[in-house]
MOPAC internal coordinates of N, CA, C and O (Angstrom, degrees):
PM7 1SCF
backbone

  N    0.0000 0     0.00 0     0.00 0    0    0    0
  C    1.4421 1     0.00 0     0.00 0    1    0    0
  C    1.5314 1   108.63 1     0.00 0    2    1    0
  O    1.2310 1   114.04 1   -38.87 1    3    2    1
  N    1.3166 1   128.90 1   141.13 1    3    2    1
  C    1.4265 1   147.40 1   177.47 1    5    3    2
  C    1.4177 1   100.21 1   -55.34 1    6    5    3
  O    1.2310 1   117.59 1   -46.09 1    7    6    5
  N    1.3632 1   122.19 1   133.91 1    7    6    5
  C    1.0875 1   138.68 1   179.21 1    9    7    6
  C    2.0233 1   102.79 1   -50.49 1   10    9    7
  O    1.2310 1   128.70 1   121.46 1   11   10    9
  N    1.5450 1   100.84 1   -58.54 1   11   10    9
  C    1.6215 1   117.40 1   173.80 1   13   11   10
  C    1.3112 1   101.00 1   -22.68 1   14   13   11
  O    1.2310 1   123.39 1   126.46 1   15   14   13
  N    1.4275 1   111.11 1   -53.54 1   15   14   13
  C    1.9617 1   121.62 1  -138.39 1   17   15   14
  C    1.1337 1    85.01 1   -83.52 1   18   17   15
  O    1.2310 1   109.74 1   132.27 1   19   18   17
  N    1.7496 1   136.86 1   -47.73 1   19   18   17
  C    1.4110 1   141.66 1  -160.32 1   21   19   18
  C    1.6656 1    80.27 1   -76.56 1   22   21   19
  O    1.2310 1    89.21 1    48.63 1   23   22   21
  N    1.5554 1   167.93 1  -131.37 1   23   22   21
  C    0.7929 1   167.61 1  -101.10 1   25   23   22
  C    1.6100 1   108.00 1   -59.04 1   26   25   23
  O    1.2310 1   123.28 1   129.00 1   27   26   25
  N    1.1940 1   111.32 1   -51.00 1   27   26   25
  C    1.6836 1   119.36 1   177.09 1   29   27   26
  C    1.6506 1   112.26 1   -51.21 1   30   29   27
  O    1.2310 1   120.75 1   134.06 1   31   30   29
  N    1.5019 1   116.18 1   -45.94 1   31   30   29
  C    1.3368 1   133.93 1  -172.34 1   33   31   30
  C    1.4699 1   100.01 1   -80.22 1   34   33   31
  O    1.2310 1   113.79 1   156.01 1   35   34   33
  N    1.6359 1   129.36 1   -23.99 1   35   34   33
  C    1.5987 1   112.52 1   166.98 1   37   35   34
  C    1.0233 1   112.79 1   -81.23 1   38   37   35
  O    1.2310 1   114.03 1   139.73 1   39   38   37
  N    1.5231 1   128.91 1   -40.27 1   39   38   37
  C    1.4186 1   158.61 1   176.62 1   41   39   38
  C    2.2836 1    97.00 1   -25.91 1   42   41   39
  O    1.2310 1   139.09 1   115.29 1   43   42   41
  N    1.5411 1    80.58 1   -64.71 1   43   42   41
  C    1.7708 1    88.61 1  -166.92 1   45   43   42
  C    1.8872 1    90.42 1   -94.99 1   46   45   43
  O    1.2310 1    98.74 1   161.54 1   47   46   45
  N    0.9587 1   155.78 1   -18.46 1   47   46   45
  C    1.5866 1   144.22 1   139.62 1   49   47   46
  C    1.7143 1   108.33 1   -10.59 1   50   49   47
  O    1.2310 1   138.92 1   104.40 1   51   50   49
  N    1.7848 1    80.93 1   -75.60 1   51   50   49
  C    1.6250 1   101.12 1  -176.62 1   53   51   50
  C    1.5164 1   114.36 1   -41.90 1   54   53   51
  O    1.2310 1   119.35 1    96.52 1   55   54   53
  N    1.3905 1   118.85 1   -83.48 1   55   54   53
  C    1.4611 1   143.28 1   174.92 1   57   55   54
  C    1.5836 1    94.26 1   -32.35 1   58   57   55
  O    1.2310 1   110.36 1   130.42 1   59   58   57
  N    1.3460 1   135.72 1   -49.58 1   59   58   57
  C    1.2514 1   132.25 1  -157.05 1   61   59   58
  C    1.6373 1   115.27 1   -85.51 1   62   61   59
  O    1.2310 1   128.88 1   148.38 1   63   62   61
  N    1.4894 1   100.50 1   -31.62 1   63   62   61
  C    1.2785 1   117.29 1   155.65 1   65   63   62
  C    1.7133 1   124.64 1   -59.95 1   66   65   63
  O    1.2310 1   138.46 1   135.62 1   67   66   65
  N    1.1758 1    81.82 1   -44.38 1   67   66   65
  C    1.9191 1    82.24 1   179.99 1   69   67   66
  C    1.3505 1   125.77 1   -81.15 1   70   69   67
  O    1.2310 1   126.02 1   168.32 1   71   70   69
  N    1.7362 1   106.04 1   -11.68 1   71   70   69
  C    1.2391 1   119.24 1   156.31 1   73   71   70
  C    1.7821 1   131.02 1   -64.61 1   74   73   71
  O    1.2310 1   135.42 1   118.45 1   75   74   73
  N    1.4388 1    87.77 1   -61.55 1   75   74   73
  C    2.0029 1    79.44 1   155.89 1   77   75   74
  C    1.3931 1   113.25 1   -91.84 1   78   77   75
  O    1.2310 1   103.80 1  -118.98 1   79   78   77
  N    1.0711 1   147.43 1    61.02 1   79   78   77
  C    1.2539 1   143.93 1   147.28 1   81   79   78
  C    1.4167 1   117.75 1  -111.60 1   82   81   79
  O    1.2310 1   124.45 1   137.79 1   83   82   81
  N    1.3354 1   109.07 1   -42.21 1   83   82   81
  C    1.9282 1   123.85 1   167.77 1   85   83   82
  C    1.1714 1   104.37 1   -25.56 1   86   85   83
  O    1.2310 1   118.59 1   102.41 1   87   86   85
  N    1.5389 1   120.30 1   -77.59 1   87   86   85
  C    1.6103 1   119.70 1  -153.67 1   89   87   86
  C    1.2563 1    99.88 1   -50.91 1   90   89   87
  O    1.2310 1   115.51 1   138.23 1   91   90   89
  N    1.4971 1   126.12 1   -41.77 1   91   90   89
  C    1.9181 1   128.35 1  -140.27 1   93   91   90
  C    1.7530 1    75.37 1   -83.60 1   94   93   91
  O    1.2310 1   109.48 1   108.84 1   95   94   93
  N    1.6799 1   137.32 1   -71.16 1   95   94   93
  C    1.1316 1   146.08 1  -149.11 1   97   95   94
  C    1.6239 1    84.33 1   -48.39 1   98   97   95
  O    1.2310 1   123.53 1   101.43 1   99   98   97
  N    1.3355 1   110.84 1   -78.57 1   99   98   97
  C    1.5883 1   105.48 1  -178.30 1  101   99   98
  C    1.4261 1   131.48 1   -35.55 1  102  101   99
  O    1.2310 1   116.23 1   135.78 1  103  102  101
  N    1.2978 1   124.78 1   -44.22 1  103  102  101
  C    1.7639 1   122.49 1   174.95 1  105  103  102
  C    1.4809 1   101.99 1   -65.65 1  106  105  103
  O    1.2310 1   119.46 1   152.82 1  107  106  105
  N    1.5785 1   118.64 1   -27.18 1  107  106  105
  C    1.2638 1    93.85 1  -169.51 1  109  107  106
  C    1.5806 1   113.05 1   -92.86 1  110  109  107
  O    1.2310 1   120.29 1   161.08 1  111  110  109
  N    1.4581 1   117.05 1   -18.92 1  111  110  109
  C    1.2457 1   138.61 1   143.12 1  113  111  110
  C    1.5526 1   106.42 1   -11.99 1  114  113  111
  O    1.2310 1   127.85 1   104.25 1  115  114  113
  N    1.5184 1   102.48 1   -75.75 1  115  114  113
  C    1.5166 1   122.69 1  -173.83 1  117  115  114
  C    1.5678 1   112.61 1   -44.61 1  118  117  115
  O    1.2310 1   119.46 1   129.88 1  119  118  117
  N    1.0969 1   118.64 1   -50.12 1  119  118  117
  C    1.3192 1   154.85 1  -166.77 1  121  119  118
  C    1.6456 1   109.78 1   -55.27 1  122  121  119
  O    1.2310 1   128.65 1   118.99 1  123  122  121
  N    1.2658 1   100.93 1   -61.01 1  123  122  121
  C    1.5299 1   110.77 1   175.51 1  125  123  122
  C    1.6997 1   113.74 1   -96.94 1  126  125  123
  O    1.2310 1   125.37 1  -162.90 1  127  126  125
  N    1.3471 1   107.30 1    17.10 1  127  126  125
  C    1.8313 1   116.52 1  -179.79 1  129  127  126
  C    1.7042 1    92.70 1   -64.78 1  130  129  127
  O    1.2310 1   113.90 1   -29.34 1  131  130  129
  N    1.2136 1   129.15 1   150.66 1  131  130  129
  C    1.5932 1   123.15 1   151.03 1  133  131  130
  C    1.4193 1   116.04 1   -48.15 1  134  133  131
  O    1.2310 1   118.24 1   -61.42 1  135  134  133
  N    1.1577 1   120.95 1   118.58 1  135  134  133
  C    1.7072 1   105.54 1   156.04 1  137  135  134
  C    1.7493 1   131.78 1   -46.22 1  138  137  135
  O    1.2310 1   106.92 1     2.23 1  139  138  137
  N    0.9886 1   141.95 1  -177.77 1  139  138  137
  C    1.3718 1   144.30 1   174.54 1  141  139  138
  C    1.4191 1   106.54 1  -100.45 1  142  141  139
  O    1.2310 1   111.26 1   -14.93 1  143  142  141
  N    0.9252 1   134.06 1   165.07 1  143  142  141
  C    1.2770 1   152.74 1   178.77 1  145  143  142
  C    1.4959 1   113.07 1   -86.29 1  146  145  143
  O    1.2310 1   127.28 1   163.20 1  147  146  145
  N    1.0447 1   103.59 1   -16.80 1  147  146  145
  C    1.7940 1    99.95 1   178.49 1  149  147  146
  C    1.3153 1   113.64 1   -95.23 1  150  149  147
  O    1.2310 1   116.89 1   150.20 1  151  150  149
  N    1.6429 1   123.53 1   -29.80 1  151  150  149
  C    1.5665 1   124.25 1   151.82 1  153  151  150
  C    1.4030 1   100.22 1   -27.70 1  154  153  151
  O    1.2310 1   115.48 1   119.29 1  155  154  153
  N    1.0131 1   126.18 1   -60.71 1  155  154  153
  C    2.0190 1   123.32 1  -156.15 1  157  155  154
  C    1.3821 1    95.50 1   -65.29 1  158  157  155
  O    1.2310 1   109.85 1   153.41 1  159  158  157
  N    1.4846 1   136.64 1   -26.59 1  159  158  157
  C    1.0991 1   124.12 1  -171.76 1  161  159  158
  C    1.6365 1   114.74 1   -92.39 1  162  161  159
  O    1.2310 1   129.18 1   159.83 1  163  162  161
  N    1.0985 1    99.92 1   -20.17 1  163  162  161
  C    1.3231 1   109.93 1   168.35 1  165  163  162
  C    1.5576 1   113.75 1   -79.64 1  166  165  163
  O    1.2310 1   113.05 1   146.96 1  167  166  165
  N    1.2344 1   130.74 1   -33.04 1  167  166  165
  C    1.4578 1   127.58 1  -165.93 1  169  167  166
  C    1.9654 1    86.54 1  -103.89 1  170  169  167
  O    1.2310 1   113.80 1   177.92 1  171  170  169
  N    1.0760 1   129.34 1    -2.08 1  171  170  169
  C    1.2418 1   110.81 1   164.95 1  173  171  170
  C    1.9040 1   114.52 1   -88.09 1  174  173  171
  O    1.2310 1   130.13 1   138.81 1  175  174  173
  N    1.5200 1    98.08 1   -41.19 1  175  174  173
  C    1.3453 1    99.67 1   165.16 1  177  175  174
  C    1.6998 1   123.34 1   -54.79 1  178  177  175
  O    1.2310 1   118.12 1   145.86 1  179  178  177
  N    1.4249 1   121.20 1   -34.14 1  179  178  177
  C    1.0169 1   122.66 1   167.68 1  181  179  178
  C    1.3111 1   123.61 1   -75.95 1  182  181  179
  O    1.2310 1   120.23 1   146.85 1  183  182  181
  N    1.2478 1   117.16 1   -33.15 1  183  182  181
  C    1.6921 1   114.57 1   153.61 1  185  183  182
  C    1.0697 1   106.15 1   -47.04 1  186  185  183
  O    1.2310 1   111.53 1   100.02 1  187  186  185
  N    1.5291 1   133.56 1   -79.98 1  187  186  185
  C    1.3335 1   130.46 1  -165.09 1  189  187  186
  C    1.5824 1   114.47 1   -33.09 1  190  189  187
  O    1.2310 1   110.83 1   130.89 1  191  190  189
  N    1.2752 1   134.85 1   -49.11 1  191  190  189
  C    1.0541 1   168.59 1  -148.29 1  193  191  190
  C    1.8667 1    91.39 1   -66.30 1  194  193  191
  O    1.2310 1   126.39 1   107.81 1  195  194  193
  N    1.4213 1   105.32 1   -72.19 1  195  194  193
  C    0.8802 1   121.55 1   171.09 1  197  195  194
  C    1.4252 1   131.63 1   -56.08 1  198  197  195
  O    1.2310 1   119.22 1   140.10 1  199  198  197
  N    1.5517 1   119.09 1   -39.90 1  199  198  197
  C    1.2597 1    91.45 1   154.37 1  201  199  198
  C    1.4944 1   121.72 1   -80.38 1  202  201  199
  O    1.2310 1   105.16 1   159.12 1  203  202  201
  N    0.7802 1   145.07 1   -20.88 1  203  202  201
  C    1.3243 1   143.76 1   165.13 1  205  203  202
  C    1.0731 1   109.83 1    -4.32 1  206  205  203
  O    1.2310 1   130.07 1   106.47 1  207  206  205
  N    1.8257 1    98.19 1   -73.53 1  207  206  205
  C    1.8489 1   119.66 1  -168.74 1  209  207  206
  C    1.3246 1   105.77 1   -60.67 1  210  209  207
  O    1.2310 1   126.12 1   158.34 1  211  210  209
  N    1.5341 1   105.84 1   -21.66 1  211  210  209
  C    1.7830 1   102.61 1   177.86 1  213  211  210
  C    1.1633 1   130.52 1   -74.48 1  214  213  211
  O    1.2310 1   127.71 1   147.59 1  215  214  213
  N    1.3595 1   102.77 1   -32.41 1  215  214  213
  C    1.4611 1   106.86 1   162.93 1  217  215  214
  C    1.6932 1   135.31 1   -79.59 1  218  217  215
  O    1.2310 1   133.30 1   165.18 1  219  218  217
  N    1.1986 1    91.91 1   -14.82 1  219  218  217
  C    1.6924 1   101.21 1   160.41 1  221  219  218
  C    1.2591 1   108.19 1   -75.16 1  222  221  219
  O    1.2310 1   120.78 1   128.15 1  223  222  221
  N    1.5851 1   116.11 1   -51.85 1  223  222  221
  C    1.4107 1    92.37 1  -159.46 1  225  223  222
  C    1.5142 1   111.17 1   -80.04 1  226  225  223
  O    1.2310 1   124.78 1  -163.90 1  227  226  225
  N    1.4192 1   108.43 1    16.10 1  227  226  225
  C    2.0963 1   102.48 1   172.63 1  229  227  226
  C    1.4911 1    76.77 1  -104.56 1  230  229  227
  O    1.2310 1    92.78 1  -132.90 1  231  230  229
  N    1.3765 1   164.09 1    47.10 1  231  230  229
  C    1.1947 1   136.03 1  -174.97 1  233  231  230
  C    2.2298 1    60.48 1  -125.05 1  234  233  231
  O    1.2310 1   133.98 1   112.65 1  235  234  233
  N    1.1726 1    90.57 1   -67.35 1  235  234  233
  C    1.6970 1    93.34 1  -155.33 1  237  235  234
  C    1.6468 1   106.14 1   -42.51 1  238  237  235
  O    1.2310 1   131.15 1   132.29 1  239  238  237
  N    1.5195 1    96.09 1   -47.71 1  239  238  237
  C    1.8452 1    96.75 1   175.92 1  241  239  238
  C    1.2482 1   130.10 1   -57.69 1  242  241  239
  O    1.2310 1   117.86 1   173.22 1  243  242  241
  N    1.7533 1   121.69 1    -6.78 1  243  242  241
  C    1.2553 1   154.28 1   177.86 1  245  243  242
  C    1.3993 1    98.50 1   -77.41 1  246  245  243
  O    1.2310 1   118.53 1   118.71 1  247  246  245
  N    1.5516 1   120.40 1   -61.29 1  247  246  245
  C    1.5332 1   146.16 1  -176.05 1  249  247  246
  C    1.1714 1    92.96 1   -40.08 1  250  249  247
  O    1.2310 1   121.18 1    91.04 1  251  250  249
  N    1.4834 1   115.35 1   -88.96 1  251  250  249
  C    1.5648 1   141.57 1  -175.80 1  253  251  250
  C    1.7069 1   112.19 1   -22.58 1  254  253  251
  O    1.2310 1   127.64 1   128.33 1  255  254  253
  N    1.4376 1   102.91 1   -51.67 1  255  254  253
  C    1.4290 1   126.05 1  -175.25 1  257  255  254
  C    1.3405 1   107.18 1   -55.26 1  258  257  255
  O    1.2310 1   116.88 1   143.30 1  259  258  257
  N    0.9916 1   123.54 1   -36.70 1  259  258  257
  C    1.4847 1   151.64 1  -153.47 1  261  259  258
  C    1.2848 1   100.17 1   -80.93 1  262  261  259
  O    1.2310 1   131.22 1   104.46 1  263  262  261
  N    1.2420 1    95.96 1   -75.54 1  263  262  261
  C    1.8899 1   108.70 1  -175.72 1  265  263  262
  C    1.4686 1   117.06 1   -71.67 1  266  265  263
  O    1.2310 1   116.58 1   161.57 1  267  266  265
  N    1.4006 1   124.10 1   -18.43 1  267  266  265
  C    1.2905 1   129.16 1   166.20 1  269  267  266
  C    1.7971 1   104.28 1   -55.93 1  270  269  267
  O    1.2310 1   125.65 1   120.56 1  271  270  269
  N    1.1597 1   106.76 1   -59.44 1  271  270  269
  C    1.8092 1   121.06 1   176.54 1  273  271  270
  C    1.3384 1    94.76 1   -40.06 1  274  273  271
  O    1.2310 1   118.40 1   103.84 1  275  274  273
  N    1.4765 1   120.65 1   -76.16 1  275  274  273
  C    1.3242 1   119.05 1  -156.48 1  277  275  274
  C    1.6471 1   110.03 1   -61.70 1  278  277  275
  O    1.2310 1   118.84 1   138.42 1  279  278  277
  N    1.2046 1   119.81 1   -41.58 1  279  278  277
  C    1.4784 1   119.39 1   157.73 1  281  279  278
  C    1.4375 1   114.35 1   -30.51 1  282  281  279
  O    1.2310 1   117.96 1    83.97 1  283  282  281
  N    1.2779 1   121.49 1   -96.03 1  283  282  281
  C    1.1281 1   151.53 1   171.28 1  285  283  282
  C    2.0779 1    94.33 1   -14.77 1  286  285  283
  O    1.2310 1   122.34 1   116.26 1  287  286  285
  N    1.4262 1   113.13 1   -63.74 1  287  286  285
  C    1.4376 1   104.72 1   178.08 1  289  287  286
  C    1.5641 1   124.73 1   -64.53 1  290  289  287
  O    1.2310 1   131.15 1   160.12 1  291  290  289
  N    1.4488 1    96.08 1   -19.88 1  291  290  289
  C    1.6453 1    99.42 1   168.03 1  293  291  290
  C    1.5174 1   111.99 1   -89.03 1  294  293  291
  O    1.2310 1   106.28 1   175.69 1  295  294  293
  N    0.7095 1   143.09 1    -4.31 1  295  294  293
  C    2.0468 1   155.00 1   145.78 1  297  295  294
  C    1.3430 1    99.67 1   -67.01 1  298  297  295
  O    1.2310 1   113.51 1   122.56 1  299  298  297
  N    1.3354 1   129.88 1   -57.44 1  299  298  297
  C    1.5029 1   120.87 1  -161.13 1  301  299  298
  C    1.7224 1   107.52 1   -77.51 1  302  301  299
  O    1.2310 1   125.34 1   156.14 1  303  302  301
  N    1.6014 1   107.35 1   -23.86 1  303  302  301
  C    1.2850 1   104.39 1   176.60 1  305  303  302
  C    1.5226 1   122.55 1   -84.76 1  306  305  303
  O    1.2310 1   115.75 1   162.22 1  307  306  305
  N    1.5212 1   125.67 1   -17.78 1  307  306  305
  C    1.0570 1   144.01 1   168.32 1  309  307  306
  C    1.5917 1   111.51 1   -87.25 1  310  309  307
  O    1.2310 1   114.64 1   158.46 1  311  310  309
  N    0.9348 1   127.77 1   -21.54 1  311  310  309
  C    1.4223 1   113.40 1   159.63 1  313  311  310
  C    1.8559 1   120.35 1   -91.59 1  314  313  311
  O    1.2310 1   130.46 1   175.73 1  315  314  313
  N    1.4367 1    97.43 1    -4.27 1  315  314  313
  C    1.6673 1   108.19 1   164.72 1  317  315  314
  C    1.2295 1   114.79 1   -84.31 1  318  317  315
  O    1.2310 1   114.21 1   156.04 1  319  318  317
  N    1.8498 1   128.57 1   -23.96 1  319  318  317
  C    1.1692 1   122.32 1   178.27 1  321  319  318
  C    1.4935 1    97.53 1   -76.30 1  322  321  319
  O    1.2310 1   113.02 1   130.17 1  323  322  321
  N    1.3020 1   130.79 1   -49.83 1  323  322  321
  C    1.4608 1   131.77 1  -164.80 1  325  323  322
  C    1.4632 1   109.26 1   -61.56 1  326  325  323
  O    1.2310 1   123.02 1   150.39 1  327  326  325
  N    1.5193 1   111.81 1   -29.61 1  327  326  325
  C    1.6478 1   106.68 1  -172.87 1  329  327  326
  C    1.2513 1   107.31 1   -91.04 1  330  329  327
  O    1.2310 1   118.65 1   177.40 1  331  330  329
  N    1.7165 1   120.17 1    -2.60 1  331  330  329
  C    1.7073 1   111.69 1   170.09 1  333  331  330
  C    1.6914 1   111.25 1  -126.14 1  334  333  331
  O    1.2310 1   121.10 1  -161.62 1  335  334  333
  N    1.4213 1   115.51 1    18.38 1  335  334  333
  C    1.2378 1   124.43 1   157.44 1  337  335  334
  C    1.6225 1   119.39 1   -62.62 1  338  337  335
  O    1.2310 1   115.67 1   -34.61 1  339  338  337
  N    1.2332 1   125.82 1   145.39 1  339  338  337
  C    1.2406 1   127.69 1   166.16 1  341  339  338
  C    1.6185 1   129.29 1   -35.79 1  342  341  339
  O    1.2310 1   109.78 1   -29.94 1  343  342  341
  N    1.1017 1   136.78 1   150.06 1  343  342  341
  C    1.6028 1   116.50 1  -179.47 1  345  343  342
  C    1.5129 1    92.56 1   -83.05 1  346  345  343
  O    1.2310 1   105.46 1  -153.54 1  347  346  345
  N    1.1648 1   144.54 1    26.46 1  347  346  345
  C    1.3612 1   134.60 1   175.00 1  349  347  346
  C    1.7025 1   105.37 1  -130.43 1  350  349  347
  O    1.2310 1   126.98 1  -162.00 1  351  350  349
  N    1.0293 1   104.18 1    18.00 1  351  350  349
  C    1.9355 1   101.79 1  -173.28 1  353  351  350
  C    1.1780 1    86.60 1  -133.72 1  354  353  351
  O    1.2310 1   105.13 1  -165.60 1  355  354  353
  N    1.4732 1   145.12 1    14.40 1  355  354  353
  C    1.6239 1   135.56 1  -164.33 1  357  355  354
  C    1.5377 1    91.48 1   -90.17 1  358  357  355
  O    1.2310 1   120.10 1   180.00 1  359  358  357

C-alpha cells in the first residue's frame, strides 16, 4: 500500500475517531463537573416538600384508622343488640 493511502487512512481513522468520541468524552466531562450550590437548595426544598406530604398522608391514614374502628364498633354493637334481642323484636 502507498505510503499516501497509509497516511490518508490514519488521517480519517483519527478525525473519525474524534468524531464519535466527543459526545461520550463530553457527558462524561459533564458528569464529573462540580455541581452548583443552588441544586442543594433546591433538592433540600424538595425534600422538605416531601416530607411534608408524608406527614399528612400518616395524619390522614391515622384519620381513616380511626373511623374504620369507630365503624367497625358501631357493626359490632348492632349485631350485639340483634343477637340478644328477643326472637320476637328481630
Amino acid at each position: 500500500m502507498p505510503r499516501e493511502a497509509v497516511a490518508f487512512l490514519m488521517f480519517v481513522t483519527m478525525v473519525g475517531g474524534f468524531v464519535l468520541l466527543y459526545p461520550v468524552v463530553r457527558a462524561l466531562a459533564e458528569r464529573l463537573r462540580p455541581r452548583p450550590e443552588a441544586g442543594k437548595d433546591e433538592l433540600q426544598a424538595l425534600r422538605d416538600d416531601v416530607v411534608q406530604e408524608l406527614q399528612q398522608m400518616r395524619r390522614e391514614v391515622a384519620e381513616l384508622g380511626e373511623r374504620m374502628d369507630f365503624t367497625e364498633r358501631l357493626l359490632a354493637k348492632q349485631r350485639e343488640a340483634d343477637r340478644l334481642a328477643p326472637p320476637g323484636n328481630r
